[in-house]
N, CA and C atoms as an extended XYZ file, in Angstrom:
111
Properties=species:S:1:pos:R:3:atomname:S:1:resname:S:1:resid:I:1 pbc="F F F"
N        43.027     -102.516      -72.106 N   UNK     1
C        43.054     -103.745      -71.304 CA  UNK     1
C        41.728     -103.949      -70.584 C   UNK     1
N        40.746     -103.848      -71.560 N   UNK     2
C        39.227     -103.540      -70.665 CA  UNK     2
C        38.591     -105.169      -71.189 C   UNK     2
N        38.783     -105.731      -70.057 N   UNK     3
C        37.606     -107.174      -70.427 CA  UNK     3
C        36.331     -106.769      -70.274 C   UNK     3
N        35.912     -105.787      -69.077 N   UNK     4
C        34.091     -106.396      -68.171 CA  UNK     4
C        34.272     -105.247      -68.893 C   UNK     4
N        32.537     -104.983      -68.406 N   UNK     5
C        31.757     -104.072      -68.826 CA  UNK     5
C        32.049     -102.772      -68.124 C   UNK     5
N        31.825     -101.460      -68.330 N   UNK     6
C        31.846     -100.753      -67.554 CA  UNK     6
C        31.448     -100.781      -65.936 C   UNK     6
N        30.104     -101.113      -65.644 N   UNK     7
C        29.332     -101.149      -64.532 CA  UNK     7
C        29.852     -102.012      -63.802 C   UNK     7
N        30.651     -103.257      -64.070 N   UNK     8
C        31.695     -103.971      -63.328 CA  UNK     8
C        33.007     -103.199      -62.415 C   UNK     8
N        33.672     -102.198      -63.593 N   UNK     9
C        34.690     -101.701      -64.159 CA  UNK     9
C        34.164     -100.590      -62.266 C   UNK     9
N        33.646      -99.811      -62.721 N   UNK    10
C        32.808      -99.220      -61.445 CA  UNK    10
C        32.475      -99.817      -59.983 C   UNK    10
N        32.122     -100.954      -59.928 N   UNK    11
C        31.628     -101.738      -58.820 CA  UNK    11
C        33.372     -101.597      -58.297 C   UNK    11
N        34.225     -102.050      -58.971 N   UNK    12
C        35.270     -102.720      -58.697 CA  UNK    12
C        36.396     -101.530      -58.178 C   UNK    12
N        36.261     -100.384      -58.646 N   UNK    13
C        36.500      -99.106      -58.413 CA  UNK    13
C        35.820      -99.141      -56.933 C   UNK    13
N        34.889      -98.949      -56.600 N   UNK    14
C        34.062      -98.739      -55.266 CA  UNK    14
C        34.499      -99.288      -54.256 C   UNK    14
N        34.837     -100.597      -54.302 N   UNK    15
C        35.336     -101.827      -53.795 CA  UNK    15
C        36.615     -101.472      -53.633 C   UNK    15
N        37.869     -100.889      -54.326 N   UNK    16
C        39.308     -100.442      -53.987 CA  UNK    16
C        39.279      -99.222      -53.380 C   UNK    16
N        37.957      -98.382      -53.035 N   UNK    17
C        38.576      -96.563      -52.692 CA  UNK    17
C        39.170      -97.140      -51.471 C   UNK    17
N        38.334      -97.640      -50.184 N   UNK    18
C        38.392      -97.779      -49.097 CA  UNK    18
C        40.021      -98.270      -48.915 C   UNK    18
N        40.509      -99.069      -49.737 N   UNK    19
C        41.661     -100.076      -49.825 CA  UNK    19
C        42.663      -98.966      -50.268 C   UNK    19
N        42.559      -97.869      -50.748 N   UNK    20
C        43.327      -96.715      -51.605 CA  UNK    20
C        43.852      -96.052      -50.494 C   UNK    20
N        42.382      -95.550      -50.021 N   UNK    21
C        42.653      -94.594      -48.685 CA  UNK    21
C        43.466      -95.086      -47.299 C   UNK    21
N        43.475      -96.239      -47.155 N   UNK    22
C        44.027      -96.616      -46.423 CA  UNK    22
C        45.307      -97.066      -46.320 C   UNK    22
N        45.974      -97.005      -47.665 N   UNK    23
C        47.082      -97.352      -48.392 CA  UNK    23
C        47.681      -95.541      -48.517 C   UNK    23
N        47.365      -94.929      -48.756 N   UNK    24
C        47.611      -93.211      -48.506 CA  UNK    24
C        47.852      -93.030      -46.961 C   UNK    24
N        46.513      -93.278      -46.136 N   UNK    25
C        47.167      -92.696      -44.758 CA  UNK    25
C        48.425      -93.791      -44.539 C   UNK    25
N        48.603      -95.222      -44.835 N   UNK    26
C        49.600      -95.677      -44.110 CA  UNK    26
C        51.110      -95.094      -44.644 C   UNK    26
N        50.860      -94.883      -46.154 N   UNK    27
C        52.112      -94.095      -46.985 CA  UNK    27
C        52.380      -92.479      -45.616 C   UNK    27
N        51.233      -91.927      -45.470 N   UNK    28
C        51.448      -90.664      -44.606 CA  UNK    28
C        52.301      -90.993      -43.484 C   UNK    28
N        51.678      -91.885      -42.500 N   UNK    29
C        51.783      -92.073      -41.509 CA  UNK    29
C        53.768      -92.772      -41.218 C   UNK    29
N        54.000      -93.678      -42.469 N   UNK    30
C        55.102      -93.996      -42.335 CA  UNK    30
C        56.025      -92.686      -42.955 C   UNK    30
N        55.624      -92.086      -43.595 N   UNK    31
C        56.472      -90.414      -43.951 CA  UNK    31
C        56.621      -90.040      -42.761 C   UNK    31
N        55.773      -89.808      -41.757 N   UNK    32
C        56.047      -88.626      -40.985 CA  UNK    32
C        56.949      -89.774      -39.796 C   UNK    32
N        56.563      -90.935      -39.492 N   UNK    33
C        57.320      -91.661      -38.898 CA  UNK    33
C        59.022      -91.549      -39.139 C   UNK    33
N        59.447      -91.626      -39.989 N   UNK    34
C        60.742      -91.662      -40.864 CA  UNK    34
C        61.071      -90.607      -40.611 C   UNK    34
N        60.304      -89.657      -40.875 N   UNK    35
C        60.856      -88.220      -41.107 CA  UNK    35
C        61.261      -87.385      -39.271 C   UNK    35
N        60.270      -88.362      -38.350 N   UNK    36
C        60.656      -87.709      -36.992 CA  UNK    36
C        62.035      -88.352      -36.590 C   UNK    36
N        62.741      -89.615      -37.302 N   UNK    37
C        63.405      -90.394      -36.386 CA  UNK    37
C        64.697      -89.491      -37.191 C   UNK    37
């Protein structure tokens, strides 16, 4: 399912870590929330 080019493919990767990581701690953060109540 690959349209762009790699080096796009990459940019666009770079552009989601920040969006990843922050999507992980909120997954964490609502675990341990849940898990105290």
């Amino acid at each position: 399912m690959k349209t762009k080019p790699d080096a796009d493919n990459t940019e666009l990767e770079r552009d989601f870590e920040p969006l990843r990581v922050a999507l992980a701690i909120g997954a964490l953060v609502l675990g341990v929330l849940f898990g105290m109540h």
